[in-house]
C-alpha positions in Angstrom: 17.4 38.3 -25.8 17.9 41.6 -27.2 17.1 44.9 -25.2 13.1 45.7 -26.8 12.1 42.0 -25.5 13.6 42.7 -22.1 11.8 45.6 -22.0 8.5 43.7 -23.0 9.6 41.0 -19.9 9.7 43.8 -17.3 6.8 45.5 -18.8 4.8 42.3 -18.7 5.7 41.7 -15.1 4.2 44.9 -14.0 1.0 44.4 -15.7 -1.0 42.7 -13.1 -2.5 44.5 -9.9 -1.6 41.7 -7.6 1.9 41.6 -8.8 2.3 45.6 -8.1 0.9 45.5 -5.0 3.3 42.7 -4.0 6.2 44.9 -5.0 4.4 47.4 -2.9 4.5 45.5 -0.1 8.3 44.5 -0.4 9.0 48.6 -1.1 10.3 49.2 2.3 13.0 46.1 2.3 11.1 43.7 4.2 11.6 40.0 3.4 8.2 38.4 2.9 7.4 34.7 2.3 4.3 33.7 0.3 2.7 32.3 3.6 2.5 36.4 4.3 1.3 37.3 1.0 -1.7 35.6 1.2 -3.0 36.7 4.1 -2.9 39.7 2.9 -4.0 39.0 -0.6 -6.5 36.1 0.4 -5.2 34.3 -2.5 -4.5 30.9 -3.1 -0.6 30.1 -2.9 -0.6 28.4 -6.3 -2.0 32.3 -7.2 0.9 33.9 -5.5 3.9 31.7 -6.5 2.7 32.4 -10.4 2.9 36.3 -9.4 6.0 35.7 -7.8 7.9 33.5 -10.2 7.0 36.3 -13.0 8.8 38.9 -10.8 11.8 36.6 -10.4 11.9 36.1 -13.9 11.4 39.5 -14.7 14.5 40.2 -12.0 12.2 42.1 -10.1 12.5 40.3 -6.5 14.4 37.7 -5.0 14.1 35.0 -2.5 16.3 33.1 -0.3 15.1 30.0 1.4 15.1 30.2 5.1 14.0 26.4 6.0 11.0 25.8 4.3 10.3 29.0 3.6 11.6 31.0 0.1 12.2 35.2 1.4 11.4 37.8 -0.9 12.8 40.6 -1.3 13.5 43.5 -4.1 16.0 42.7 -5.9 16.6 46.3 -7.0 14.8 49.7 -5.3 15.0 51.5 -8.8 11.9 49.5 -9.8 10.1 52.4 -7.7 11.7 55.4 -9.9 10.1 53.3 -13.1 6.9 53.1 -11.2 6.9 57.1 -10.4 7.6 57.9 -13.5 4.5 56.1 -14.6 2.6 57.8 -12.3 3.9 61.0 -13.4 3.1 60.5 -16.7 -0.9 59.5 -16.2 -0.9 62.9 -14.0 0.7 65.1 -16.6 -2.1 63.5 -19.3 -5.0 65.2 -19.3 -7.1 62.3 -20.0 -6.1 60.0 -17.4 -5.6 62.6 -14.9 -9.3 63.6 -15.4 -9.9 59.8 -14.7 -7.4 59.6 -11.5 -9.3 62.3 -10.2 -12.9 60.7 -10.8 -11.6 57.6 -9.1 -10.1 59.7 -6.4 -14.0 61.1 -5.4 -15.2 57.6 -5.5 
């Protein structure tokens, strides 16, 4: 796989609300299992493991089994410099920072 389809992979991974806010959740190095995740997400666990299986794949998170429960973690904290770069850039554009601050009053 050469480097622009990686990119695509990772980029693809974060392009999903739930699957952000999962990495949100694991942002502070807490292990998680997907019995946790959908009591916060009230989603179904079918739902979750597709979210989840896309971060592993994307190298995003891992898991560990701890009896019959599969631990996730991030794999890599530098996920979160991407993301505030991101962030940075729709604040520094007029256009979306016009629409950040819309949403912000709603």
């Amino acid at each position: 796989m050469d480097l622009q389809n990686l990119r695509l992979k990772l980029l693809n991974a974060l392009s999903d609300v739930s699957r952000l806010e999962i990495l949100s959740l694991l942002r502070h190095g807490e292990e998680l299992c997907a019995c946790d995740l959908e009591k916060v997400f009230e989603k179904s666990q079918s739902t979750l493991s597709r979210h989840l299986k896309k971060l592993m794949n994307a190298d995003l998170i891992v898991g560990r089994k701890e009896g019959v429960k599969v631990l996730y973690r991030i794999k890599d904290p530098q996920i979160f410099k991407l993301l505030a770069t991101i962030d940075n850039l729709i604040k520094r554009n007029k256009k979306f920072k016009k629409i950040v601050e819309i949403q912000a009053e709603i």
